[in-house]
C-alpha positions in Angstrom: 108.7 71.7 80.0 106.8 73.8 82.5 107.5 73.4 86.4 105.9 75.2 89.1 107.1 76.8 92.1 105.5 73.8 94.8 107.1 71.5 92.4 110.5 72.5 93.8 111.3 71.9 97.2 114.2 73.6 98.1 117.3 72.2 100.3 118.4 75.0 101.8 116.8 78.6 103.2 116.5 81.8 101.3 120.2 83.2 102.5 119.9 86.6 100.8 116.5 89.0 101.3 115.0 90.7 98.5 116.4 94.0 97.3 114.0 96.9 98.0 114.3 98.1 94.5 111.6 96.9 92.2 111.9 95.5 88.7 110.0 98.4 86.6 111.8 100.7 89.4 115.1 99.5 87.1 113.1 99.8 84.1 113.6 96.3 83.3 110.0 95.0 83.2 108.2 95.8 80.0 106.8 99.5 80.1 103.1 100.8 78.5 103.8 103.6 75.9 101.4 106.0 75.0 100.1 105.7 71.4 102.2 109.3 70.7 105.4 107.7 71.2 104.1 104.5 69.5 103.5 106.5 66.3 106.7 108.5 66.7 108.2 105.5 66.5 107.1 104.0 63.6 107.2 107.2 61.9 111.0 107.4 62.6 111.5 104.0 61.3 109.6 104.4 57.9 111.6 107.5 57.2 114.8 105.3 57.6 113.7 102.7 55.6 112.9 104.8 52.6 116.1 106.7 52.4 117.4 103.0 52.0 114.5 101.5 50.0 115.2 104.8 47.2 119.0 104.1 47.6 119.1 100.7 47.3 116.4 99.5 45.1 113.6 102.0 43.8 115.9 104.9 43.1 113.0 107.4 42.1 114.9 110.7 43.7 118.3 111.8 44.4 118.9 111.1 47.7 119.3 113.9 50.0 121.7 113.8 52.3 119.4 113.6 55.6 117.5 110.6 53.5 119.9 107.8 52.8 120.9 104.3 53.7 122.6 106.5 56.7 119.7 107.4 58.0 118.2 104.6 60.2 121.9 105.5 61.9 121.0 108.9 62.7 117.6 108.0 63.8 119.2 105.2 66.1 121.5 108.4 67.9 118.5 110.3 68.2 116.2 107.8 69.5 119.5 106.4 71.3 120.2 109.8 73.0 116.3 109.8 74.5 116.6 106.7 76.1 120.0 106.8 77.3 118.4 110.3 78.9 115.3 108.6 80.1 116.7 105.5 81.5 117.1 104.6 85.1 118.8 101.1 85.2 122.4 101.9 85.6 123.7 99.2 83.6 121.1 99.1 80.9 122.4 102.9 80.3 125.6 102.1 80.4 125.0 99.5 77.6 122.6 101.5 75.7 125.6 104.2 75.7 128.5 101.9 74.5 125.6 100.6 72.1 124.4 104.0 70.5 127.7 105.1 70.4 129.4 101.7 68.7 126.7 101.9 65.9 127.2 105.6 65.0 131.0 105.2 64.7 131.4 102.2 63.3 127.9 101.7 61.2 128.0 105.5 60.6 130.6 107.5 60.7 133.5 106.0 59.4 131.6 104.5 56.0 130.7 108.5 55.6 134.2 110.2 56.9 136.7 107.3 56.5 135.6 105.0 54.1 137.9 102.0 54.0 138.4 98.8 51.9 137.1 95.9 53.8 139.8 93.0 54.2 138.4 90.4 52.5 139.4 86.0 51.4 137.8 84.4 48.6 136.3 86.1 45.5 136.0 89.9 45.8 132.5 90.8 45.3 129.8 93.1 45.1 130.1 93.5 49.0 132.3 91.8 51.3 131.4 88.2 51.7 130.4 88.8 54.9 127.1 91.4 54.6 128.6 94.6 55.1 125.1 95.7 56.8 126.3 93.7 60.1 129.9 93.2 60.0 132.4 96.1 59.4 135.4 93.7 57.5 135.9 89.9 57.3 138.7 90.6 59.8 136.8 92.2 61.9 133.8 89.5 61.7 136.7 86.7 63.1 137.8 88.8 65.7 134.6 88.9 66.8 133.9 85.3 66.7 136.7 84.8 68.9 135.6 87.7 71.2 132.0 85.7 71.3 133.2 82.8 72.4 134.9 84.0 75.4 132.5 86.6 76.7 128.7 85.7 75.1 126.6 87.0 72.1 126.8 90.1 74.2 129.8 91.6 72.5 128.0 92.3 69.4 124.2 92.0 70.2 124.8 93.6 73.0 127.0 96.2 72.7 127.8 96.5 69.0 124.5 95.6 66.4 122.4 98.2 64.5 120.0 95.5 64.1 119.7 95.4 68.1 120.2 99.4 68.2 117.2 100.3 66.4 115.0 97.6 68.3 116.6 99.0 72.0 115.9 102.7 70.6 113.3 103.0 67.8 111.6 100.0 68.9 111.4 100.3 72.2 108.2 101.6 72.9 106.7 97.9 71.4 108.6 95.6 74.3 105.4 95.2 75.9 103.8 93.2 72.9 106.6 90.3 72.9 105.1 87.1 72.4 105.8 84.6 75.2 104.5 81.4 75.7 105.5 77.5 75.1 104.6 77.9 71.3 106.2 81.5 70.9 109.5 79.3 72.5 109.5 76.6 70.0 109.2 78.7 67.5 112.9 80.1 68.0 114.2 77.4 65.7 113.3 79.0 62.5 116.5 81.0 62.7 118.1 78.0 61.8 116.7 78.0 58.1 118.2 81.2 57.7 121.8 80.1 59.5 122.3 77.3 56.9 121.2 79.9 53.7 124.1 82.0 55.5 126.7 79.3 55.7 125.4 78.5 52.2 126.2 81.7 51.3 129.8 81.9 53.3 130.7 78.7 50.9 129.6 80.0 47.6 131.5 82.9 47.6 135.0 81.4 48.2 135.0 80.4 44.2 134.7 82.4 41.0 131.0 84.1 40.9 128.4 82.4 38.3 125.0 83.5 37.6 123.7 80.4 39.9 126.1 81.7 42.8 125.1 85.3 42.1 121.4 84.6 42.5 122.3 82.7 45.3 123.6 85.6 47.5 121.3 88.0 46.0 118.7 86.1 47.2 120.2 85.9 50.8 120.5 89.9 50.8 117.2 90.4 49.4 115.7 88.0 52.3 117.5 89.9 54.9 116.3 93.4 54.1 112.7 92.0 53.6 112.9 90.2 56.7 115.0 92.6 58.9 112.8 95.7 57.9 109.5 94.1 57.6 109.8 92.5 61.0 110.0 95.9 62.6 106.9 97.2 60.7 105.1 94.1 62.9 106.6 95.0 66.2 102.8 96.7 67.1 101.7 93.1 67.0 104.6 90.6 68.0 107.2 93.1 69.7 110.6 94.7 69.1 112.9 91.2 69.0 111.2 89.5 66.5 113.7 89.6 63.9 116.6 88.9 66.5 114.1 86.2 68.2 113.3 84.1 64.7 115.1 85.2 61.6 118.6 86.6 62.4 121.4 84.4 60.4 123.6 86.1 62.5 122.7 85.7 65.9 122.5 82.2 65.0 126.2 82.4 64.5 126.5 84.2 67.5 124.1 81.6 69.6 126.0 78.5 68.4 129.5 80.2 69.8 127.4 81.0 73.2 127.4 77.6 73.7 130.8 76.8 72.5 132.1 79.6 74.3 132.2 80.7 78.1 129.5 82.2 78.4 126.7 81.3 80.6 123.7 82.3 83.0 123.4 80.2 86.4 120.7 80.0 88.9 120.8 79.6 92.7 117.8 77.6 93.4 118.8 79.0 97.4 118.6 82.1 96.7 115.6 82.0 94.5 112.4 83.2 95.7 110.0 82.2 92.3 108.7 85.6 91.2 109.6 84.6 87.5 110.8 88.6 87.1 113.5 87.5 84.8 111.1 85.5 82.0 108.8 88.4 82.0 112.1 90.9 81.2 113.4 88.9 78.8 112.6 90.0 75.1 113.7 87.0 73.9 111.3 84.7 75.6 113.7 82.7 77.2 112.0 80.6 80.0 115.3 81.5 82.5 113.3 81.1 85.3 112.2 77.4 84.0 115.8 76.3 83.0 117.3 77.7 85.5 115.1 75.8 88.3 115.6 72.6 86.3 119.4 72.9 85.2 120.9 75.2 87.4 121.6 77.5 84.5 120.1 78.8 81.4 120.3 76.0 78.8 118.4 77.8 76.0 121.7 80.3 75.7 122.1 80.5 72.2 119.4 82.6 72.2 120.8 85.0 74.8 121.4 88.7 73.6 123.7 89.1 77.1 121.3 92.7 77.8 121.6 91.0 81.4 118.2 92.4 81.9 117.0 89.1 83.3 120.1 89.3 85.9 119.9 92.8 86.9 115.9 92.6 87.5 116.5 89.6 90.0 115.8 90.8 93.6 117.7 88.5 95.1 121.4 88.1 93.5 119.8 84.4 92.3 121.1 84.9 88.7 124.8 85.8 87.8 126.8 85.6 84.2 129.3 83.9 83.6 132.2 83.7 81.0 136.2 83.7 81.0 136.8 85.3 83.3 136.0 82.8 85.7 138.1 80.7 84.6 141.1 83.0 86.3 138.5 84.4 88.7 136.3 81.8 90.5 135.2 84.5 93.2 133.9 86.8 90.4 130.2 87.2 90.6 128.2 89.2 88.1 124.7 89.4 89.5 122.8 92.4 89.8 124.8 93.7 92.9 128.0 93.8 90.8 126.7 94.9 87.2 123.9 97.7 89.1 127.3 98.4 91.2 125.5 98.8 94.5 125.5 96.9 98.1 123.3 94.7 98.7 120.6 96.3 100.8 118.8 95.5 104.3 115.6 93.9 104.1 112.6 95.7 105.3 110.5 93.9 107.6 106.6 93.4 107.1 104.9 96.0 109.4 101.1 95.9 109.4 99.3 98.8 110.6 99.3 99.3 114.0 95.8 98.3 116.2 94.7 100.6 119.1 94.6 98.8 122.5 92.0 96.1 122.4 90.7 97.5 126.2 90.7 101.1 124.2 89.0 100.2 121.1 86.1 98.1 123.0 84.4 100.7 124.6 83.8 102.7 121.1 82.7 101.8 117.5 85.8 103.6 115.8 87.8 101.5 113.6 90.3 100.0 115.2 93.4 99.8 112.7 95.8 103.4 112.6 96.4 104.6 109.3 99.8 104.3 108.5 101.6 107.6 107.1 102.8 108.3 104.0 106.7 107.3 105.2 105.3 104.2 106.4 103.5 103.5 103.0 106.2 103.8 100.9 108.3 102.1 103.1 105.9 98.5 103.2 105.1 99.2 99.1 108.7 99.3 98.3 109.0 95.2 99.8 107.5 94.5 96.3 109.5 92.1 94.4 107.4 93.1 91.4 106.9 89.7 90.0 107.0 88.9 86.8 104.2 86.6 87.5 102.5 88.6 90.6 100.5 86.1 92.3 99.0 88.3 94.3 96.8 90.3 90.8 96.3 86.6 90.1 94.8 86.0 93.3 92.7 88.9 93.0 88.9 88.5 91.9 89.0 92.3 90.5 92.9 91.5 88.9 93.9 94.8 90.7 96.9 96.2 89.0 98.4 95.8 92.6 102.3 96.0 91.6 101.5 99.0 89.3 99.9 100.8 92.3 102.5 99.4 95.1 105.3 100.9 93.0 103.7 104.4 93.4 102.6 104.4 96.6 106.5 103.5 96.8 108.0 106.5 95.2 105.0 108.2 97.3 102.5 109.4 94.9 99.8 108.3 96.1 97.7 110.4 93.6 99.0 108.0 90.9 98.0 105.1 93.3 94.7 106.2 94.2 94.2 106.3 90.0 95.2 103.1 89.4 93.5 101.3 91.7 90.5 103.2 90.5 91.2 101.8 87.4 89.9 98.4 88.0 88.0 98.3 92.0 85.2 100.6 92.4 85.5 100.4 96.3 89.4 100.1 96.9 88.9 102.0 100.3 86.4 99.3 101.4 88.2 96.0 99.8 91.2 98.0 101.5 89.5 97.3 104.9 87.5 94.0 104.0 89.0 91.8 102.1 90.5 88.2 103.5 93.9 89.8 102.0 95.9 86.2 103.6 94.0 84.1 101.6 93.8 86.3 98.7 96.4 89.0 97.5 98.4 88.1 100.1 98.5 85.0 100.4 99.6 85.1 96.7 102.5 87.7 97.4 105.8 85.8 96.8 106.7 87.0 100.2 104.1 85.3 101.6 105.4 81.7 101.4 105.8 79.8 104.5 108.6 77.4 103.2 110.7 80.6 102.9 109.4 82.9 105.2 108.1 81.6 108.7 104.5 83.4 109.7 104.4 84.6 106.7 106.3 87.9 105.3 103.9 89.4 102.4 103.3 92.8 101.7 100.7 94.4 103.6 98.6 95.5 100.3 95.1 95.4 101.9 95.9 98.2 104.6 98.2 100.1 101.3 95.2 99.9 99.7 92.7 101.9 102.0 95.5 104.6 102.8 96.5 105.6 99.4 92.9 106.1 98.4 92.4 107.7 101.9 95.3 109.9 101.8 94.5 110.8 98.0 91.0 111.6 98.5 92.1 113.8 101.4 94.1 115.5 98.6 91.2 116.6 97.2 92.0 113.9 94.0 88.5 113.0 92.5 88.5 110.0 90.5 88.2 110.3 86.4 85.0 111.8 85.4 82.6 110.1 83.0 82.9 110.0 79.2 81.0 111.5 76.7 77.5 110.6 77.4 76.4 107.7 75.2 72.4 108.5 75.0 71.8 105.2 77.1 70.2 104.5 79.9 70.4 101.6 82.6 68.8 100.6 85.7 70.4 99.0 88.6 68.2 97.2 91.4 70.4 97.0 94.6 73.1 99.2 95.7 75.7 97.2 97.5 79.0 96.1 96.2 77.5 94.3 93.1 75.0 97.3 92.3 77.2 99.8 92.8 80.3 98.4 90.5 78.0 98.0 87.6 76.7 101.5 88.2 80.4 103.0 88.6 81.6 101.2 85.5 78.4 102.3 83.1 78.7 105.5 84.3 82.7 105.8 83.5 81.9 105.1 80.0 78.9 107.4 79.4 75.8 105.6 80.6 73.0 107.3 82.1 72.6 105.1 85.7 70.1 105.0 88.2 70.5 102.9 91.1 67.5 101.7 93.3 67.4 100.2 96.7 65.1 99.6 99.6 67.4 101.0 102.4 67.6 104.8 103.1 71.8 104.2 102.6 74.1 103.2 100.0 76.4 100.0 100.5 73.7 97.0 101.3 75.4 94.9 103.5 78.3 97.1 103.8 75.8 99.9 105.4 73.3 97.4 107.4 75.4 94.3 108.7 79.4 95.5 109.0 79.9 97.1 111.9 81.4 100.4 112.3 84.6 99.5 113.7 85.3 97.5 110.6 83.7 100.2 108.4 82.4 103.8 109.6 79.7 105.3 107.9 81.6 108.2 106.8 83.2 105.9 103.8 80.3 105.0 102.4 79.0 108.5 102.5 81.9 109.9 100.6 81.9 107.1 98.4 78.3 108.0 97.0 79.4 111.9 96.9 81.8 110.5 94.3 79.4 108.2 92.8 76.8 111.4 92.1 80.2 113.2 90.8 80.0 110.3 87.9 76.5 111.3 87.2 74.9 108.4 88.9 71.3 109.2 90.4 69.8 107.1 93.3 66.7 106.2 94.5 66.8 104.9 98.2 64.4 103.9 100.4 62.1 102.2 97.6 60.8 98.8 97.0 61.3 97.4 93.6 57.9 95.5 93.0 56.4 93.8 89.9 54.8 97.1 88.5 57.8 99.0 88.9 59.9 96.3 87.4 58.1 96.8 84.2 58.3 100.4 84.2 61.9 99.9 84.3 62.1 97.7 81.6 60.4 100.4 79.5 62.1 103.1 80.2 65.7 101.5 80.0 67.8 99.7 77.4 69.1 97.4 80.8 68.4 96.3 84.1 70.9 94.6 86.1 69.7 92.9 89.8 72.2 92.9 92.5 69.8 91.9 95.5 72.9 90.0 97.0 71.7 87.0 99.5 70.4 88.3 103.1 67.7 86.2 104.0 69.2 83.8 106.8 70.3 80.3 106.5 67.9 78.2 108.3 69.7 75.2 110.8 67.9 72.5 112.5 68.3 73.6 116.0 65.4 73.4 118.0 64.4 76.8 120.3 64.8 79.2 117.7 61.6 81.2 118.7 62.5 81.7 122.6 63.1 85.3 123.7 66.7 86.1 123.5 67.4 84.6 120.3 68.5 86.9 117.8 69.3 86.3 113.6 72.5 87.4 112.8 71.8 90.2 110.3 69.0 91.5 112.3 71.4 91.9 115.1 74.1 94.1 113.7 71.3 96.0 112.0 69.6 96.9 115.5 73.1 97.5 117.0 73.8 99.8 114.0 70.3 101.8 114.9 70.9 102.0 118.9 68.2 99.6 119.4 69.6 96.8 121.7 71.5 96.6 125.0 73.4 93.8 126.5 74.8 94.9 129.8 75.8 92.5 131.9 74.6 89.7 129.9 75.9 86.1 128.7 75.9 85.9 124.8 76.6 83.0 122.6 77.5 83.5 119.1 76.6 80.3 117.0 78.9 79.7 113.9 82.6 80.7 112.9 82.6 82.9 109.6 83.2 86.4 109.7 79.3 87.8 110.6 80.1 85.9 114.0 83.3 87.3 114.5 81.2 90.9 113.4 78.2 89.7 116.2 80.5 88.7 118.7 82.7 91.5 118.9 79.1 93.9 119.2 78.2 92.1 121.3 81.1 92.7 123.9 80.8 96.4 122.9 77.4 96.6 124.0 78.9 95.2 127.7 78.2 91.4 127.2 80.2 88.5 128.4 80.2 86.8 124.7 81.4 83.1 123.3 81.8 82.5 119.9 80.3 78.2 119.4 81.5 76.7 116.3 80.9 73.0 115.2 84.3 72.5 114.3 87.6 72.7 115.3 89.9 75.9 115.6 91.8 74.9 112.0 88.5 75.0 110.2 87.0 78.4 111.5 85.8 80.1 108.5 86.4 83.7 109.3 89.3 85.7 108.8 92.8 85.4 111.2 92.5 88.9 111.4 88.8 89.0 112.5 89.6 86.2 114.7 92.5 87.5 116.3 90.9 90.7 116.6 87.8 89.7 118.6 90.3 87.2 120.7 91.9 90.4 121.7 88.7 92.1 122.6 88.1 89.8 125.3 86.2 86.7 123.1 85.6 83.4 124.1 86.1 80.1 121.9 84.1 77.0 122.0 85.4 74.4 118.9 83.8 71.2 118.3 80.7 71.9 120.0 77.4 71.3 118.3 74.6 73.1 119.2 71.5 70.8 119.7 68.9 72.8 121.3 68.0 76.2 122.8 67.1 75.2 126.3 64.4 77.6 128.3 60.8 78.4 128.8 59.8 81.6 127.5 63.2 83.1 127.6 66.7 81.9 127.0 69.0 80.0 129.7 70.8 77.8 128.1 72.3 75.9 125.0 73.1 72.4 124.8 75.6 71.2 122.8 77.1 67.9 122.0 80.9 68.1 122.3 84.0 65.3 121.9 83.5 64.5 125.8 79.9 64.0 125.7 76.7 66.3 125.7 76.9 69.7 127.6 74.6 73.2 128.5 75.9 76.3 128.4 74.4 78.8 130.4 73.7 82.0 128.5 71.1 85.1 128.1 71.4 85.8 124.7 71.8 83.4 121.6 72.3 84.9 117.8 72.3 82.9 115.2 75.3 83.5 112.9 75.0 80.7 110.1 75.1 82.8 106.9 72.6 83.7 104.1 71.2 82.6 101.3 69.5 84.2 98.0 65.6 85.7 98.2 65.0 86.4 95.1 62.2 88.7 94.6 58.9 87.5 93.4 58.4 88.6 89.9 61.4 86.9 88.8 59.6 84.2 87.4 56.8 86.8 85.8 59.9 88.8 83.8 61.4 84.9 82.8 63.9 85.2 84.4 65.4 81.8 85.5 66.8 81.1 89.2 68.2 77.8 90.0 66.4 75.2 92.9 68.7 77.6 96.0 67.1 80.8 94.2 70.2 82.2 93.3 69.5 83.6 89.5 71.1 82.1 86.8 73.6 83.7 84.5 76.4 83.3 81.8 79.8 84.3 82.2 79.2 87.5 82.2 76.1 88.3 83.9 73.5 88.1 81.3 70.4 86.4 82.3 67.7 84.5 80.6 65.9 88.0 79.7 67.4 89.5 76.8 67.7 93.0 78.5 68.2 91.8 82.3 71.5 91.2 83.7 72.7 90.0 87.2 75.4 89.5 89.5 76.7 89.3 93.4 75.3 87.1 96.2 72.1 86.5 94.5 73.7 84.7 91.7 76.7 82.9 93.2 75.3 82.5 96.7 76.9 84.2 99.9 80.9 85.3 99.1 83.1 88.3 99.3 82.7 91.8 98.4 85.4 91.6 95.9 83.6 89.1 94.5 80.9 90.9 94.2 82.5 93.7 92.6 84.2 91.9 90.2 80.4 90.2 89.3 79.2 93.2 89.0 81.9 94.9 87.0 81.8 92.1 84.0 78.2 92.4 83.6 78.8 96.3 83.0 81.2 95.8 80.5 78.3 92.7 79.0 75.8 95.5 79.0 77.9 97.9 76.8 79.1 95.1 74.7 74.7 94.3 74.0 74.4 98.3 73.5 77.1 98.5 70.9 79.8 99.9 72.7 82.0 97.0 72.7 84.1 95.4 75.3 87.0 98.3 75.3 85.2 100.8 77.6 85.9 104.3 79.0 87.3 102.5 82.0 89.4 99.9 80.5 91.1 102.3 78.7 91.7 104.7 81.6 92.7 101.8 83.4 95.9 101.7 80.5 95.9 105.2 80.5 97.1 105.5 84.3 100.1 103.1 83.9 101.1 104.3 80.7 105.0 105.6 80.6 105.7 108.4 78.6 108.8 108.5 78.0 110.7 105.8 76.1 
């Protein structure tokens, strides 16, 4: 049963604030290995399992000593030894410690230096009836039993199993590949196939031994080793906990006590604030989160290992074990505060970047947000919870690898930031500064939710986001150069966001790029219509230093026509078109041609060349998105009195609460639920009459601009090239940009209509990776793998 977070309404207030230390902080969310330690791995493992493969069954050599059935326990104190070393969780060391050490003594050592005769009832066998690979003595097996059902599965899979040692050691580097899901869950029950062969087995050999009976338990030995070796030589594919997960007789024994027993996870729905951390920790798939919101507790415990990983990730105390000791300590609380043995710590309130005074910042064109420092970055980064379902990535057109790069900028490089969000936004700097972040990123933030948190409490990522890369580039930190050059070349008509994403991606992976456009600037929209005080031109400059760094050539100030269109298609194996959408949406308000009436676009762009004054004059901004908010807040820079009119109410204003705000600040002027009918003068402006919830009324004004948005103009020769455009002009295209030309892709504004620049990036980035998938290069580029490359952990 799945449940979702808006399913649940909870009761009572979140009591106890989130913990500032993140989840892959404690090394408890699954880590990226590089493919060195991946091999090592594997490598170890094979080495183990032919000193017992030779020893056991093939016998083709004498055994050396270093090369026995001993070995996989000398490659577990190795391996053991490097993560204890490398591991930052307190309690997961401590466990790995008692662990490593537990196995080498008792799998290891004493067989070799103090071999003793296991106590054994029934029948004495070849082995012990219980399989001497697990159990060190029948004896020993019930006292462990007992020991299970009064503290969890934990006692032995946690602290005392080779099985689990090798898979926490050897197999560590394969976590991340754990198969998760509702089908990966049901198919847990397996185990209980190989459960009943083991009780089978416990039966048999209480009488006399027959061939039957002997084939019987051979069988059930020979389906172990297959099954508990081969399941590690698949952890690449399915993860480290497969064997424990599906074909483990004896964790089966060990569940069915967990149940029996004391032992038991619980869930405070109160204190739980949804980030699903302690499913996407869990190795064994166990939906805790799920069962926990539903039951309180976790009812899937039989297949709980007791690592307490799910528990000691939890930012918020929400999940706490139980067993026994409960029963003569009530009070007792084992959550993350008492197993990480640490106080729980203050909560660190959201602080977004501070704004210069609003009568300051409107007599200049400087931005108006102060970058925060690198204190002050680390400080907001560390607030994330790092979900183990991070809305805010989801949320995110580009699926920034926002909690890789928060955790970072939290430990304060912000080199290591910069690279990662590199990795999958060619413009992080701008996005940074641009992006509607509340209703994106985060408004996804766990933080952010209002039945918790009142106004809101996310992390500030969008203003993270433009320092790290600012302060990284200040560095002197260049982003990756390209890749070997891949004797392709492509063409890219339009350099704004969409243009210049494809172009950054292509050339990443080795494509010869050259980027055409009719302004004398990089950017598009970014360069002619956003104002300098949301963007100065100095970004955009550096942005296509680094863009020539890649390799990328441009051709500015030049009209794509017909005849050069062909001459492109000639000379390169692609063409992508990202034109965006700039031509204005036409309205049905009459008085449009009267002096004083200015189109939106055309109005930032002559603001943005020094070729308009407004002194003194009375300026009304018609429509609420954010190119209003942009006109507007010009305008009463250039000296105006200026009112923003907008159709409908204050609750439906399409631009930004931060653009809104901003220009409220600035000395703007609000008119909701007033439609404009007409532009009222002779010659020139005086008025504009509107019809309002009271009746009809004119507004007095000098100056009227038009702020309604765009739509596509696609270029003429479209239709000579084939290519197909839909009855709004916008071009048509598949999922991933390709157009109804073979060789022409497209993406941005011009096929999705007016949006974001994220959007636009994120267009423009999947028809790159389309083009080198139609080249031959396949869909694993340069940058995807650089993108792994920069989050990868190298140590185990």
């Amino acid at each position: 049963m799945s449940v979702t977070a808006h399913e649940m309404k909870l009761e009572h207030p979140l009591r106890h604030m989130p913990r500032q230390l993140t989840a892959t902080q404690q090394d408890s969310l699954p880590g990226r290995y590089s493919l060195a330690v991946q091999v090592l791995s594997m490598a170890a493992f094979s080495l183990a399992f032919l000193g017992w493969l030779n020893e056991a069954w093939l016998k083709l050599f004498d055994n050396p000593f270093w090369l026995n059935r001993y070995t996989e326990y000398a490659v577990i104190l190795a391996f053991g030894l490097w993560r204890i070393r490398a591991e930052r969780n307190a309690y997961t060391r401590r466990r790995l410690l008692i662990l490593v050490t537990a196995v080498s003594v008792l799998w290891w050592g004493m067989p070799v230096l103090a071999a003793l005769v296991e106590p054994h009832v029934g029948y004495p066998w070849k082995t012990p009836i219980f399989p001497s690979v697990h159990v060190p003595g029948t004896l020993t097996f019930f006292l462990v039993l007992v020991a299970v059902l009064l503290f969890g599965r934990r006692v032995i899979c946690g602290f005392n199993c080779p099985c689990v040692g090798i898979r926490e050691t050897v197999g560590f580097a394969f976590r991340d590949r754990s198969v998760r899901g509702e089908w990966a869950w049901k198919l847990r029950h397996s185990k209980w196939f190989f459960f009943a062969y083991y009780a089978g087995v416990m039966i048999v050999t209480q009488y006399p031994p027959t061939a039957t009976s002997i084939g019987f338990v051979g069988g059930f030995y020979a389906l172990v080793a297959v099954t508990y070796f081969g399941s590690f030589f698949i952890a690449p594919l399915v993860g480290n906990r497969f064997y424990c997960r599906y074909l483990c007789p004896y964790g089966a024994t060990f569940g069915l006590l967990n149940h029996a027993g004391f032992y038991g996870i619980q869930l405070d729905a109160a204190k739980c604030n949804d980030c699903r951390r302690c499913e996407q920790v869990c190795d064994m798939g166990i939906p805790v989160w799920q069962q926990g919101k539903i039951n309180g507790r976790v009812t899937g415990i039989e297949d709980c290992m007791g690592c307490a990983r799910c528990v000691v990730s939890c930012p918020t105390d929400a999940l706490e074990i139980r067993d026994v000791r409960n029963l003569f300590k009530p009070t007792l609380k084992q959550n993350a505060s008492h197993l990480l043995k640490r106080a729980p710590q203050p909560e660190t309130p959201r602080h977004e970047p501070a704004a210069r005074p609003a009568a300051e910042r409107r007599n200049d064109w400087q931005e108006i947000y102060v970058r925060p420092s690198l204190a002050d970055i680390a400080e907001q980064a560390s607030r994330c919870l790092d979900c183990g379902v991070p809305g805010c990535r989801n949320a995110c057109p580009l699926e920034n690898r926002i909690p890789d790069w928060l955790q970072a900028a939290a430990r304060g490089d912000v080199i290591a930031a910069a690279e990662i969000a590199h990795a999958t936004s060619p413009l992080p700097e701008v996005c940074g500064r641009l992006c509607p972040q509340q209703r994106l990123c985060e408004g996804g933030c766990t933080l952010a939710e209002p039945d918790r948190y009142p106004g809101g409490n996310a992390v500030t990522i969008g203003a993270i986001e433009r320092a790290i890369v600012e302060h990284a580039l200040e560095q002197g930190w260049q982003p990756a150069a390209a890749a070997k050059p891949l004797g392709k070349s492509v063409a890219v008509i339009g350099a704004g966001p969409a243009g210049l994403a494809c172009a950054e991606r292509l050339a990443r992976a080795g494509v010869a790029v050259t980027v055409y456009d009719r302004d004398t600037r990089i950017g598009g929209l970014l360069a002619s219509g956003v104002p300098s005080f949301k963007l100065e031109p100095t970004v955009l400059e550096r942005r296509e230093s680094v863009l020539h760094t890649l390799g990328i050539e441009f051709v500015l100030g030049v009209e794509v026509d017909m005849h050069r269109m062909r001459a492109l298609r000639t000379r390169h194996a692609a063409v992508f078109i990202g034109t965006g959408a700039q031509r204005p949406r036409t309205v049905d308000v009459p008085g449009q041609t009267r002096a004083g009436v200015h189109e939106g676009l055309a109005f930032l762009r002559a603001v943005k060349a020094d070729g308009i004054t407004l002194d003194g004059r009375r300026v009304l901004v018609l429509g609420g998105g954010d190119t209003a908010m942009d006109c507007v807040r010009s305008a009463l820079r250039l000296g105006a009195s200026a009112t923003v009119v907008y159709r409908g109410t204050e609750a439906k204003l399409r631009a930004s609460k931060r653009e809104a705000k901003a220009a409220l600040e600035e000395g703007a002027a609000f008119l909701f639920a007033h439609k404009p009918l007409a532009i009222e003068g002779a010659a020139q402006v005086t008025g504009l009459r509107c019809a309002t919830p009271e009746g009809e009324r004119l507004i007095a004004c000098d100056v009227v601009i038009l702020a309604f948005g765009f739509v596509a103009d696609p270029p003429a020769w479209l239709v000579a090239i084939e290519v197909e455009t839909d009855a709004d002009g916008r071009i048509r295209i598949d999922a991933q940009g390709r157009t109804s030309h073979p060789t022409v892709y497209a993406g941005g504004d011009n096929t999705h209509g007016p949006d974001l620049v994220v959007t636009a990036l994120a267009a423009g980035r999947r028809a790159a990776e389309a083009i080198l998938a139609d080249l031959g290069h396949g869909t694993t580029t340069h940058a995807r793998r650089y993108a792994d490359a920069t989050v990868s952990r190298q140590t185990p």
